[in-house]
Backbone as numpy.savetxt, mean C-alpha at the origin, in Angstrom:
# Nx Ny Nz CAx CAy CAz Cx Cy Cz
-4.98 13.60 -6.51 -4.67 12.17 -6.51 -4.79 11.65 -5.07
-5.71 10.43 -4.90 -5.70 10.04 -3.73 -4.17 9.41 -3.11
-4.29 8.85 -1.99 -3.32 8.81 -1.55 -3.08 6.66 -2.46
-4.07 6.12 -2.23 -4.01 4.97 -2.93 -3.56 4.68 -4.00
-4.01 6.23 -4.79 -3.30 6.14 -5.91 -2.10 6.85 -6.23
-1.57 7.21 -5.37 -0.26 7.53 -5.14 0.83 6.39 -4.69
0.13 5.90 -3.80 0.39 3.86 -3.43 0.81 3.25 -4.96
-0.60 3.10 -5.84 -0.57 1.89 -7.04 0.65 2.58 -7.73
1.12 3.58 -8.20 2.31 3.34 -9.24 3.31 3.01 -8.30
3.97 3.02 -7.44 5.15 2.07 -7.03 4.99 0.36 -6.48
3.49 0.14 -6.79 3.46 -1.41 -6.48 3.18 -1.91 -7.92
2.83 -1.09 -9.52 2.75 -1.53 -9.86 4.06 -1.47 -10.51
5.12 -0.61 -10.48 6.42 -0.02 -10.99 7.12 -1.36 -10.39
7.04 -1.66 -9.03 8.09 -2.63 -8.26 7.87 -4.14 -8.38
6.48 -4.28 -8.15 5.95 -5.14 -8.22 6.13 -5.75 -6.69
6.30 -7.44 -6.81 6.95 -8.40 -5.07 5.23 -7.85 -4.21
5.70 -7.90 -2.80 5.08 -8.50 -2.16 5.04 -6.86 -1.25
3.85 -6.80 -0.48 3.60 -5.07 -0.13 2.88 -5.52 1.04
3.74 -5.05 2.62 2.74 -5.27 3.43 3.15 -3.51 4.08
2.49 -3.45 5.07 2.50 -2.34 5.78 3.80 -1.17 5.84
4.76 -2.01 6.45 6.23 -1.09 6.33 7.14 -0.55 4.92
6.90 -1.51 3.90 7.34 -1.29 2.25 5.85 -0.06 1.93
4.64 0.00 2.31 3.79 0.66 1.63 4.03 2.57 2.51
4.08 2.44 3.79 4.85 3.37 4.15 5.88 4.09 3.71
6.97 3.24 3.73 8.36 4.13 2.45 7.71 4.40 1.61
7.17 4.06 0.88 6.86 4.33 -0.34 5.94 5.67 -0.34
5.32 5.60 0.39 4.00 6.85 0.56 4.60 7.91 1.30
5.94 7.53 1.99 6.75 8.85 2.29 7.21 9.50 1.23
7.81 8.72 0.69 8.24 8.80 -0.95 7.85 9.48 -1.93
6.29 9.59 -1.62 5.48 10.61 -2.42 4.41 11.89 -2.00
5.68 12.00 -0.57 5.04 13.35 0.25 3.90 12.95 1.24
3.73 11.74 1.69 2.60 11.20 2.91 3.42 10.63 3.80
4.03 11.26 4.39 4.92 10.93 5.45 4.76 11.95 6.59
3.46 12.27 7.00 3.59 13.32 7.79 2.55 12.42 9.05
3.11 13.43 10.03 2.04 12.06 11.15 3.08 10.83 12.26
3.16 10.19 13.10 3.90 9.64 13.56 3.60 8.35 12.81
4.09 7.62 13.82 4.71 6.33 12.73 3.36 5.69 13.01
2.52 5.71 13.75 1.25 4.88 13.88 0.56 5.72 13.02
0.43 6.48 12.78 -0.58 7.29 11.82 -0.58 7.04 10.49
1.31 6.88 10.27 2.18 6.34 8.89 1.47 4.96 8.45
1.30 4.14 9.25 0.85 2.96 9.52 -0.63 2.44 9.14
-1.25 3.43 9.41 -3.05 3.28 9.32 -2.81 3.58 8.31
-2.49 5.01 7.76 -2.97 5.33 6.19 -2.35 4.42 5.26
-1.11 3.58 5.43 -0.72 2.58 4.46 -1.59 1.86 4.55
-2.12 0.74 5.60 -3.13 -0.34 5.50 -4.47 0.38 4.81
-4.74 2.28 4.94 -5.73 1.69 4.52 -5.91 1.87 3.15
-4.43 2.61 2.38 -4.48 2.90 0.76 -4.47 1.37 -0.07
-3.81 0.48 1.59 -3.72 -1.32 1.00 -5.03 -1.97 0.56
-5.76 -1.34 1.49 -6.83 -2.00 1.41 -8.15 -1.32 0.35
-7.97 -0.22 0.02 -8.45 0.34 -1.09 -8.19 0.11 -2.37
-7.03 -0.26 -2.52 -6.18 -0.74 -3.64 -6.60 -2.37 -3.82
-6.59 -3.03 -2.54 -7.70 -4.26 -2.74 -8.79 -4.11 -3.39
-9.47 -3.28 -2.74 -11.21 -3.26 -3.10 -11.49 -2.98 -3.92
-10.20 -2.13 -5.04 -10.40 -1.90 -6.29 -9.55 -2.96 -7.53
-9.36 -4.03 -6.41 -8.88 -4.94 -7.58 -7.80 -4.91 -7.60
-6.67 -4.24 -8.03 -5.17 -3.91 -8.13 -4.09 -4.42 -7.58
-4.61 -4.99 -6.16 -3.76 -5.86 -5.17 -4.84 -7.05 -4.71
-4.35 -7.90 -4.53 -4.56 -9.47 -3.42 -3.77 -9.44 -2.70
-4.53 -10.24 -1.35 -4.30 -10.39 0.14 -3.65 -11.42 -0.01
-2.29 -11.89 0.57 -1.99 -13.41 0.40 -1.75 -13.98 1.66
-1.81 -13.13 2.40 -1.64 -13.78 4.02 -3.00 -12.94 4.77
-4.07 -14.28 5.27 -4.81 -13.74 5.94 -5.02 -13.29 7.31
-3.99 -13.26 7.82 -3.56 -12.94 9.34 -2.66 -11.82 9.11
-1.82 -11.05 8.55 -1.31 -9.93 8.05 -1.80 -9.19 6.92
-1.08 -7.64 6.48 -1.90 -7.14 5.63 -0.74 -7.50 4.40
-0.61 -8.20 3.83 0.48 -8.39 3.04 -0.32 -8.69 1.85
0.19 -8.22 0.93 -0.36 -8.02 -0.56 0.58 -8.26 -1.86
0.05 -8.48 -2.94 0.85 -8.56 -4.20 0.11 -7.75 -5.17
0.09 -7.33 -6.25 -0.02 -7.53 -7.25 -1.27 -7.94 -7.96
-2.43 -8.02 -8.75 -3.36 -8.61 -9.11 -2.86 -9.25 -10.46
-2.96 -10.57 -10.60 -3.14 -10.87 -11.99 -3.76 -9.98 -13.07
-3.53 -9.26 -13.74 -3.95 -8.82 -14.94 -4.41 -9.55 -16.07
């Protein structure tokens, strides 16, 4: 299981609003917590942004990486 998709079941379980620091806990949460906190950091933005590109999440602030949810 990628790490993104280790990401989508607690954004789609929680739902709200997912920017960088909520996607972190969460990915500690499921054993990707290894690495310092900048490292913690990249791999959240970039399971965020994979999880974008596959549809699953929208960007709602375009100056941060902050995300929701996709309409279904």
């Amino acid at each position: 299981m990628t790490i993104a998709q280790n990401l989508e079941k607690p954004i789609r379980a929680l739902g709200g609003t997912w920017d960088t620091r909520r996607a972190v806990t969460a990915l500690r949460g499921a054993g990707h917590g290894d690495g310092n906190q900048r490292q913690q950091e990249k791999r959240a933005r970039k399971a965020l942004r994979d999880l974008a590109a596959t549809g699953v999440i929208v960007k709602i602030d375009p100056d941060s990486a902050t995300y929701r949810l996709a309409e279904q």
